[in-house]
C-alpha positions as CSV (number, residue, x, y, z in Angstrom):
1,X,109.2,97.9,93.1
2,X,108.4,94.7,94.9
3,X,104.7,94.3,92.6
4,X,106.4,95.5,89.1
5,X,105.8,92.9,86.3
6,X,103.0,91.2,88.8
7,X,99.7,90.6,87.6
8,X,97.0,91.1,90.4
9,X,93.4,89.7,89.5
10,X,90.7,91.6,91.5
11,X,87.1,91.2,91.2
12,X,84.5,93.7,92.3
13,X,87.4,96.2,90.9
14,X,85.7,99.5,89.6
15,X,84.9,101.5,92.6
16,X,85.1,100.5,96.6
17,X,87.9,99.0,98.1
18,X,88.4,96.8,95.1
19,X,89.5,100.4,93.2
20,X,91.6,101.2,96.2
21,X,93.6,98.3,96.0
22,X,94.3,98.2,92.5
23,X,95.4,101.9,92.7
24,X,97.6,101.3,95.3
25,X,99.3,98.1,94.1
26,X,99.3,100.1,90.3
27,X,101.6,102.8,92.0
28,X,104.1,99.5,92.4
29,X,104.2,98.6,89.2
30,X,101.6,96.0,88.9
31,X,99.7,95.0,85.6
32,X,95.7,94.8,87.0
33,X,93.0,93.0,85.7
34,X,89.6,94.4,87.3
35,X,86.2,92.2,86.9
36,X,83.0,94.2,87.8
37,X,79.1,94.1,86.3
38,X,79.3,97.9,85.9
39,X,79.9,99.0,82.2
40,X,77.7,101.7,81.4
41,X,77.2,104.7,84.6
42,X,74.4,104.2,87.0
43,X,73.0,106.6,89.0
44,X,73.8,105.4,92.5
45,X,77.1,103.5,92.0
46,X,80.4,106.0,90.9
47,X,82.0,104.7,87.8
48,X,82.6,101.7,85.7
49,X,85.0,99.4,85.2
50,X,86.3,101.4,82.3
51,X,86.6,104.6,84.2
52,X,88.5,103.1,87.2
53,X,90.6,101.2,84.7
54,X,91.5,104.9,83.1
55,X,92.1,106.2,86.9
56,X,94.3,102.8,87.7
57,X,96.5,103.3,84.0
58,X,97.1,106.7,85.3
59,X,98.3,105.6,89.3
60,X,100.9,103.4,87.5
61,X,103.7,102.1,85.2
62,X,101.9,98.8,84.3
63,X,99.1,97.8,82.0
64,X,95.3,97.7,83.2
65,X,92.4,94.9,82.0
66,X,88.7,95.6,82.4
67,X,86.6,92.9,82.1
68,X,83.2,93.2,82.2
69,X,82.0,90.0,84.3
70,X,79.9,88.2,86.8
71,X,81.3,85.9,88.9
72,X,77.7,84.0,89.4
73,X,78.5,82.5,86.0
74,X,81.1,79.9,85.4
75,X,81.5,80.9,81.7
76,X,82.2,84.4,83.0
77,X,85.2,83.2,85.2
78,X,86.5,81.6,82.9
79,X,86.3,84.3,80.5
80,X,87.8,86.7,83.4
81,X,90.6,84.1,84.0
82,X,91.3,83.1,80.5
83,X,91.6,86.6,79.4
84,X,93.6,88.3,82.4
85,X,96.5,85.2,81.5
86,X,96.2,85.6,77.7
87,X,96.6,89.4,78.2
88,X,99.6,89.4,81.0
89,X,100.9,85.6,80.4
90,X,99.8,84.6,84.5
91,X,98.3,85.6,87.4
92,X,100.5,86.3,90.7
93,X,97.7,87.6,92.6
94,X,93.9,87.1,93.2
95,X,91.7,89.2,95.2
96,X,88.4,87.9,95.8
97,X,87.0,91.6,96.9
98,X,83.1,90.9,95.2
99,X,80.4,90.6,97.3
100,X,77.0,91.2,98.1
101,X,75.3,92.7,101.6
102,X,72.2,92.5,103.2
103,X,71.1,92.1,106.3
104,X,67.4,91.4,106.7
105,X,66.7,88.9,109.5
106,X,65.5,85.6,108.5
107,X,61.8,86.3,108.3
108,X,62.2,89.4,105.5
109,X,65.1,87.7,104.0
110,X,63.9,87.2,100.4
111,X,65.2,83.8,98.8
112,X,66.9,86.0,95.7
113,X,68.5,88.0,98.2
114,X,70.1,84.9,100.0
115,X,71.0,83.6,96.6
116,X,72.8,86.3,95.5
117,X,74.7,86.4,98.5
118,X,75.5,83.0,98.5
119,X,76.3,82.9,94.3
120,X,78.8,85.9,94.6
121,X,80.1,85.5,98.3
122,X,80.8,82.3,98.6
123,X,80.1,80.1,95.1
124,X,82.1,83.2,93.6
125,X,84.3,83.3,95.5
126,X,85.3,79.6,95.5
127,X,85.0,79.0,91.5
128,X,87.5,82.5,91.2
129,X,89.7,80.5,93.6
130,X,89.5,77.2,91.5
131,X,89.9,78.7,88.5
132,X,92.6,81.2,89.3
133,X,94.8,78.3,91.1
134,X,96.5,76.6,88.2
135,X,98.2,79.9,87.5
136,X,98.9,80.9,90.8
137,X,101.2,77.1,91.3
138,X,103.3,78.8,88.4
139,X,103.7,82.0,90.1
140,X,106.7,83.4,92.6
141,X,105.2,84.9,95.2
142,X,101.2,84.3,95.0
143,X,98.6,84.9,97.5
144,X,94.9,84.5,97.1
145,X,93.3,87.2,99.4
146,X,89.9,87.5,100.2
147,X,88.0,90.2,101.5
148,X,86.2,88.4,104.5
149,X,85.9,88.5,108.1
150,X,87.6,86.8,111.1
151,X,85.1,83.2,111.9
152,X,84.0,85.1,114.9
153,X,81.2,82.5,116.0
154,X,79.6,85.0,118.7
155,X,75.9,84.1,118.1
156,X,74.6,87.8,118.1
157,X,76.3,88.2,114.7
158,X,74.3,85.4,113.2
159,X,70.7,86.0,114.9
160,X,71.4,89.9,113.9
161,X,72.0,89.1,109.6
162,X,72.3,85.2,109.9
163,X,72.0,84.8,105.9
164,X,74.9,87.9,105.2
165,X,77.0,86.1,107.9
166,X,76.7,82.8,106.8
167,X,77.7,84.4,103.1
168,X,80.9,86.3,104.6
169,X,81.8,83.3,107.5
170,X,81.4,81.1,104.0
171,X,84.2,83.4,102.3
172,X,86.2,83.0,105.7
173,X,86.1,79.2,105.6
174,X,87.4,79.1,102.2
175,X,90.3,80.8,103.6
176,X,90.5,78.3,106.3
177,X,90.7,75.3,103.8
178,X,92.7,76.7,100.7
179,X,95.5,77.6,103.1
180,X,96.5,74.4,104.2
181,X,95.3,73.1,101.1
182,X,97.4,75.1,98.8
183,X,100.5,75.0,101.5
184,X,102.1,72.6,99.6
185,X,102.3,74.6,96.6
186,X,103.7,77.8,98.6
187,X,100.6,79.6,97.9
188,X,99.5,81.9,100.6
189,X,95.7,82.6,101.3
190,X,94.7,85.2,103.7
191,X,92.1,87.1,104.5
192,X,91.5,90.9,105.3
193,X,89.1,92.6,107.1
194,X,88.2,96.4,108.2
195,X,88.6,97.2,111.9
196,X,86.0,100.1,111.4
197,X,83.4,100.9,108.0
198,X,84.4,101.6,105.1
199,X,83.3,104.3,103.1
200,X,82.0,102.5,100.4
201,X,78.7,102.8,98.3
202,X,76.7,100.0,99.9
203,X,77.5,101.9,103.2
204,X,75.8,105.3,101.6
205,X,73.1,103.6,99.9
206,X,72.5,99.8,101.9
207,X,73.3,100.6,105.5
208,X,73.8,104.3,106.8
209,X,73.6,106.7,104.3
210,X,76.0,110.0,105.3
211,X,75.4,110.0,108.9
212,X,77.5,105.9,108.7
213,X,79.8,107.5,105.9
214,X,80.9,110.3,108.3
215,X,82.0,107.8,111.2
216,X,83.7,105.6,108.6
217,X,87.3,105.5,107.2
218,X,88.5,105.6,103.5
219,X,89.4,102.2,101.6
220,X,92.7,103.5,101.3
221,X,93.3,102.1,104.6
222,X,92.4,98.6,103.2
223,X,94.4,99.2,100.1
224,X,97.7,99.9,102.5
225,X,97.0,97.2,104.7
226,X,96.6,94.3,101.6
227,X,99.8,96.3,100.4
228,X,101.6,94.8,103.1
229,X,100.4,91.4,103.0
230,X,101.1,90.6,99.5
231,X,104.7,91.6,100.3
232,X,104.8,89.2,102.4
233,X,106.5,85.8,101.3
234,X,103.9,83.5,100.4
235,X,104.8,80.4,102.5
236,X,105.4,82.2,105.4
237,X,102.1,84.3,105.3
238,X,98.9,81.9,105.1
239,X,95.8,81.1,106.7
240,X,95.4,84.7,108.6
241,X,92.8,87.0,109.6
242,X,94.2,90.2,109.5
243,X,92.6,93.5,110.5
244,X,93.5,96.2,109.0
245,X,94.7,98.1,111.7
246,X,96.6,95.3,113.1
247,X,98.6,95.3,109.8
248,X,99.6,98.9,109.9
249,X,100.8,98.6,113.3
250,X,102.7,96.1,112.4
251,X,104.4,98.6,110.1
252,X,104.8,100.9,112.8
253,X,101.7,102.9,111.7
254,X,99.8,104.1,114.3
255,X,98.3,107.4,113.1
256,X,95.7,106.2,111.5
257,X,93.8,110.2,111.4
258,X,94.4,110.5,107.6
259,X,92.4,107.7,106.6
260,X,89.2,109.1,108.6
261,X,86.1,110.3,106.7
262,X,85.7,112.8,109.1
263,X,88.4,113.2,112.0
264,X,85.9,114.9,114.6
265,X,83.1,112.1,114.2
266,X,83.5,108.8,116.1
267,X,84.7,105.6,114.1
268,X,81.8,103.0,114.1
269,X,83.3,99.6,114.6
270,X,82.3,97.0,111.4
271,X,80.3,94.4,111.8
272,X,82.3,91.1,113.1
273,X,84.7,92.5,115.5
Protein backbone atom coordinates (compact mmCIF):
# COMPACT_ATOMS: atom_id res chain seq x y z
CA UNK A 1 0.00 0.00 0.00
CA UNK A 2 1.48 3.07 -1.63
CA UNK A 3 -0.12 5.57 1.55
CA UNK A 4 0.82 2.96 4.51
CA UNK A 5 2.86 4.65 7.27
CA UNK A 6 1.86 8.19 5.57
CA UNK A 7 0.38 10.79 7.54
CA UNK A 8 -2.32 12.79 5.55
CA UNK A 9 -3.45 16.18 7.42
CA UNK A 10 -7.02 17.17 6.25
CA UNK A 11 -8.92 20.00 7.49
CA UNK A 12 -12.67 20.33 7.15
CA UNK A 13 -12.41 16.31 7.81
CA UNK A 14 -15.61 15.11 9.65
CA UNK A 15 -18.23 14.77 7.07
CA UNK A 16 -18.23 16.03 3.13
CA UNK A 17 -15.58 15.34 0.91
CA UNK A 18 -13.02 15.95 3.55
CA UNK A 19 -14.56 12.44 5.27
CA UNK A 20 -14.38 10.84 1.82
CA UNK A 21 -11.00 11.33 1.34
CA UNK A 22 -9.74 10.35 4.57
CA UNK A 23 -11.77 7.10 4.24
CA UNK A 24 -10.42 6.32 1.06
CA UNK A 25 -6.74 7.07 1.69
CA UNK A 26 -7.43 5.06 5.42
CA UNK A 27 -8.27 1.91 3.27
CA UNK A 28 -4.32 2.48 2.06
CA UNK A 29 -2.94 2.37 5.08
CA UNK A 30 -2.69 5.98 5.99
CA UNK A 31 -2.44 7.46 9.62
CA UNK A 32 -5.13 10.69 9.38
CA UNK A 33 -5.36 13.63 11.26
CA UNK A 34 -8.91 15.32 10.70
CA UNK A 35 -9.36 19.24 11.89
CA UNK A 36 -13.16 20.29 12.01
CA UNK A 37 -15.22 22.93 14.45
CA UNK A 38 -17.84 20.18 14.88
CA UNK A 39 -17.51 18.32 18.34
CA UNK A 40 -20.67 17.92 19.80
CA UNK A 41 -23.87 16.77 16.94
CA UNK A 42 -25.81 19.51 15.38
CA UNK A 43 -28.92 19.21 13.94
CA UNK A 44 -28.26 20.11 10.32
CA UNK A 45 -24.62 18.89 9.82
CA UNK A 46 -24.08 14.71 10.13
CA UNK A 47 -21.51 13.88 12.58
CA UNK A 48 -18.43 15.20 14.36
CA UNK A 49 -15.09 14.96 14.08
CA UNK A 50 -15.12 12.16 16.66
CA UNK A 51 -17.69 10.08 14.87
CA UNK A 52 -15.97 10.24 11.34
CA UNK A 53 -12.69 9.58 13.11
CA UNK A 54 -14.45 6.17 14.60
CA UNK A 55 -15.84 5.52 10.85
CA UNK A 56 -12.08 6.41 9.34
CA UNK A 57 -10.24 3.84 12.34
CA UNK A 58 -12.64 1.36 11.01
CA UNK A 59 -11.90 1.92 6.79
CA UNK A 60 -8.23 1.20 7.75
CA UNK A 61 -4.96 -0.30 9.23
CA UNK A 62 -3.51 3.10 10.48
CA UNK A 63 -4.10 5.38 13.31
CA UNK A 64 -6.74 8.32 13.25
CA UNK A 65 -6.36 12.09 15.02
CA UNK A 66 -9.30 14.37 15.70
CA UNK A 67 -8.62 17.64 16.41
CA UNK A 68 -11.06 19.89 17.26
CA UNK A 69 -9.93 23.24 15.40
CA UNK A 70 -10.49 26.38 13.48
CA UNK A 71 -8.35 27.35 11.05
CA UNK A 72 -9.35 31.31 11.48
CA UNK A 73 -7.01 31.13 14.48
CA UNK A 74 -3.33 30.99 14.26
CA UNK A 75 -3.04 29.33 17.77
CA UNK A 76 -5.44 26.71 16.46
CA UNK A 77 -3.07 25.79 13.50
CA UNK A 78 -0.57 25.48 15.23
CA UNK A 79 -2.19 23.39 17.78
CA UNK A 80 -3.55 21.18 14.59
CA UNK A 81 0.04 21.05 13.25
CA UNK A 82 1.95 20.61 16.30
CA UNK A 83 -0.24 17.87 17.45
CA UNK A 84 -0.79 15.81 14.10
CA UNK A 85 3.50 15.64 14.03
CA UNK A 86 3.84 15.01 17.85
CA UNK A 87 1.19 12.12 17.38
CA UNK A 88 2.49 10.53 13.86
CA UNK A 89 6.31 12.05 13.97
CA UNK A 90 5.54 14.24 10.30
CA UNK A 91 3.18 15.15 7.89
CA UNK A 92 3.37 13.65 4.20
CA UNK A 93 0.26 15.08 3.11
CA UNK A 94 -1.97 18.25 3.57
CA UNK A 95 -5.36 18.72 2.31
CA UNK A 96 -6.70 22.08 2.60
CA UNK A 97 -10.51 20.81 2.00
CA UNK A 98 -12.14 23.70 4.69
CA UNK A 99 -14.09 26.26 3.36
CA UNK A 100 -16.90 28.38 3.49
CA UNK A 101 -19.84 29.20 0.67
CA UNK A 102 -22.03 31.80 -0.04
CA UNK A 103 -23.06 33.45 -2.80
CA UNK A 104 -25.07 36.61 -2.23
CA UNK A 105 -24.23 39.25 -4.82
CA UNK A 106 -22.39 42.17 -3.59
CA UNK A 107 -25.19 44.33 -2.39
CA UNK A 108 -26.71 41.47 0.28
CA UNK A 109 -23.25 40.26 0.91
CA UNK A 110 -22.93 40.88 4.69
CA UNK A 111 -19.29 41.95 5.69
CA UNK A 112 -19.10 38.77 8.33
CA UNK A 113 -20.10 36.69 5.58
CA UNK A 114 -17.11 37.97 3.27
CA UNK A 115 -14.87 37.57 6.27
CA UNK A 116 -15.53 34.29 6.98
CA UNK A 117 -14.95 33.36 3.57
CA UNK A 118 -12.00 35.10 3.25
CA UNK A 119 -10.49 33.85 7.05
CA UNK A 120 -11.16 30.06 6.18
CA UNK A 121 -10.79 30.10 2.35
CA UNK A 122 -8.01 31.80 1.67
CA UNK A 123 -6.17 33.19 5.13
CA UNK A 124 -6.80 29.37 6.25
CA UNK A 125 -5.84 28.07 3.74
CA UNK A 126 -2.46 29.86 3.36
CA UNK A 127 -1.45 29.81 7.31
CA UNK A 128 -2.31 25.66 7.07
CA UNK A 129 0.08 25.83 4.11
CA UNK A 130 2.79 27.84 6.06
CA UNK A 131 2.63 25.97 8.90
CA UNK A 132 2.38 22.51 7.44
CA UNK A 133 5.49 23.18 5.07
CA UNK A 134 8.50 22.67 7.31
CA UNK A 135 7.28 19.11 7.66
CA UNK A 136 6.28 18.51 4.29
CA UNK A 137 10.45 19.49 3.06
CA UNK A 138 11.24 16.30 5.41
CA UNK A 139 8.74 14.16 3.78
CA UNK A 140 9.15 11.50 0.58
CA UNK A 141 6.54 11.95 -1.42
CA UNK A 142 4.49 15.24 -0.23
CA UNK A 143 1.80 17.14 -1.85
CA UNK A 144 -0.24 20.00 -0.50
CA UNK A 145 -3.72 19.65 -2.21
CA UNK A 146 -6.31 22.03 -2.07
CA UNK A 147 -9.79 21.76 -2.74
CA UNK A 148 -10.23 24.84 -5.23
CA UNK A 149 -11.28 25.59 -8.61
CA UNK A 150 -9.48 26.05 -11.98
CA UNK A 151 -8.66 30.41 -12.22
CA UNK A 152 -11.38 30.49 -14.76
CA UNK A 153 -11.51 34.38 -15.19
CA UNK A 154 -14.96 34.26 -17.24
CA UNK A 155 -16.56 37.49 -15.70
CA UNK A 156 -20.11 35.84 -15.23
CA UNK A 157 -18.60 33.78 -12.36
CA UNK A 158 -17.48 36.88 -10.52
CA UNK A 159 -20.62 39.33 -11.15
CA UNK A 160 -22.90 36.03 -10.23
CA UNK A 161 -21.02 35.42 -6.29
CA UNK A 162 -17.95 37.87 -6.79
CA UNK A 163 -17.09 37.67 -2.91
CA UNK A 164 -17.31 33.38 -2.87
CA UNK A 165 -15.22 33.50 -6.12
CA UNK A 166 -12.79 35.83 -5.09
CA UNK A 167 -12.49 33.38 -1.78
CA UNK A 168 -12.15 30.10 -3.98
CA UNK A 169 -9.92 31.98 -7.06
CA UNK A 170 -7.87 33.12 -3.65
CA UNK A 171 -7.42 29.24 -2.77
CA UNK A 172 -6.47 28.71 -6.52
CA UNK A 173 -3.73 31.31 -6.53
CA UNK A 174 -2.09 29.88 -3.67
CA UNK A 175 -1.84 26.90 -5.67
CA UNK A 176 -0.46 28.94 -8.49
CA UNK A 177 2.37 30.37 -6.20
CA UNK A 178 3.39 27.46 -3.69
CA UNK A 179 3.96 25.28 -6.68
CA UNK A 180 6.77 26.91 -8.18
CA UNK A 181 7.54 28.10 -4.91
CA UNK A 182 7.97 24.87 -3.18
CA UNK A 183 9.50 23.14 -6.66
CA UNK A 184 12.60 23.34 -5.34
CA UNK A 185 11.94 21.31 -2.43
CA UNK A 186 10.12 18.49 -4.55
CA UNK A 187 6.88 19.33 -2.97
CA UNK A 188 3.97 19.06 -5.25
CA UNK A 189 0.79 21.45 -4.87
CA UNK A 190 -2.24 20.78 -6.81
CA UNK A 191 -5.46 21.52 -6.80
CA UNK A 192 -8.82 19.47 -7.34
CA UNK A 193 -12.02 20.34 -8.34
CA UNK A 194 -15.52 18.62 -8.99
CA UNK A 195 -16.75 18.44 -12.67
CA UNK A 196 -20.35 18.25 -11.35
CA UNK A 197 -21.97 18.92 -7.37
CA UNK A 198 -21.25 17.25 -4.84
CA UNK A 199 -23.53 15.87 -2.52
CA UNK A 200 -22.43 17.57 0.40
CA UNK A 201 -24.38 19.32 3.31
CA UNK A 202 -23.96 22.98 2.17
CA UNK A 203 -25.48 21.69 -1.09
CA UNK A 204 -28.79 20.32 0.96
CA UNK A 205 -28.91 23.11 3.32
CA UNK A 206 -26.90 26.40 1.41
CA UNK A 207 -27.75 25.99 -2.28
CA UNK A 208 -30.41 23.26 -3.54
CA UNK A 209 -31.75 21.43 -0.99
CA UNK A 210 -32.87 17.66 -2.46
CA UNK A 211 -34.02 18.64 -5.80
CA UNK A 212 -29.59 19.85 -6.27
CA UNK A 213 -28.72 16.67 -4.14
CA UNK A 214 -30.56 14.44 -6.61
CA UNK A 215 -28.57 15.88 -9.79
CA UNK A 216 -25.36 15.67 -7.86
CA UNK A 217 -22.64 12.93 -7.47
CA UNK A 218 -21.17 11.29 -4.19
CA UNK A 219 -17.67 12.68 -2.72
CA UNK A 220 -16.40 9.39 -3.29
CA UNK A 221 -15.77 10.46 -6.69
CA UNK A 222 -13.48 13.26 -5.25
CA UNK A 223 -11.99 10.88 -2.77
CA UNK A 224 -10.89 8.47 -5.96
CA UNK A 225 -9.73 11.21 -7.98
CA UNK A 226 -7.22 12.91 -4.96
CA UNK A 227 -6.39 9.06 -4.57
CA UNK A 228 -4.73 9.25 -7.71
CA UNK A 229 -2.97 12.33 -7.40
CA UNK A 230 -1.17 11.82 -4.24
CA UNK A 231 0.18 8.73 -6.00
CA UNK A 232 1.66 10.62 -8.11
CA UNK A 233 5.43 11.48 -7.69
CA UNK A 234 5.71 14.77 -6.14
CA UNK A 235 8.06 16.55 -8.50
CA UNK A 236 6.50 15.45 -11.41
CA UNK A 237 2.91 16.40 -10.37
CA UNK A 238 2.64 20.24 -9.39
CA UNK A 239 0.85 23.28 -10.11
CA UNK A 240 -2.40 21.47 -11.72
CA UNK A 241 -5.99 21.97 -11.90
CA UNK A 242 -7.41 18.73 -12.12
CA UNK A 243 -11.11 17.88 -12.47
CA UNK A 244 -12.20 15.10 -11.18
CA UNK A 245 -13.32 13.42 -14.08
CA UNK A 246 -10.36 14.20 -16.04
CA UNK A 247 -8.41 12.25 -13.36
CA UNK A 248 -10.42 9.05 -13.62
CA UNK A 249 -10.16 9.03 -17.20
CA UNK A 250 -6.81 9.19 -16.93
CA UNK A 251 -7.15 5.84 -15.13
CA UNK A 252 -9.14 4.45 -17.74
CA UNK A 253 -12.35 5.14 -15.77
CA UNK A 254 -15.06 6.16 -17.69
CA UNK A 255 -18.20 4.79 -16.01
CA UNK A 256 -18.56 7.18 -13.80
CA UNK A 257 -22.82 5.84 -13.09
CA UNK A 258 -21.76 4.54 -9.59
CA UNK A 259 -20.87 7.72 -8.20
CA UNK A 260 -24.36 9.35 -9.24
CA UNK A 261 -26.91 10.47 -6.52
CA UNK A 262 -29.43 9.37 -8.58
CA UNK A 263 -28.57 7.77 -12.14
CA UNK A 264 -32.01 8.85 -13.82
CA UNK A 265 -31.66 12.63 -12.85
CA UNK A 266 -29.37 14.99 -14.92
CA UNK A 267 -25.83 15.84 -13.38
CA UNK A 268 -25.80 19.79 -12.71
CA UNK A 269 -22.45 21.07 -13.78
CA UNK A 270 -20.48 22.98 -10.44
CA UNK A 271 -19.97 26.20 -10.49
CA UNK A 272 -16.55 27.30 -12.34
CA UNK A 273 -16.51 24.99 -15.28
Amino acid sequence: MSFENKTVLITGGSRGIGKAIALRLAKEGANIAIAGKTAEPHPKLDGTIYTAAAEIAQAGSGKVLPLQADIRSEESIHHIVQSTVDTFGGIDILINNASAINLSPTEQTEPKRWDLMHDINVRGTFFMSQAAIPHLKKAHNPHILNLSPPLNMEPGWFAKHLAYTMSKYGMSMIVLGLAEEMRAHRIGVNALWPKTTIATAAVQNLLGGDFLMQRSRTPDIVADAAYYILSKPSFECTGNFFIDEQILAEQGITDLTHYAVNPDQKLMMDLFI
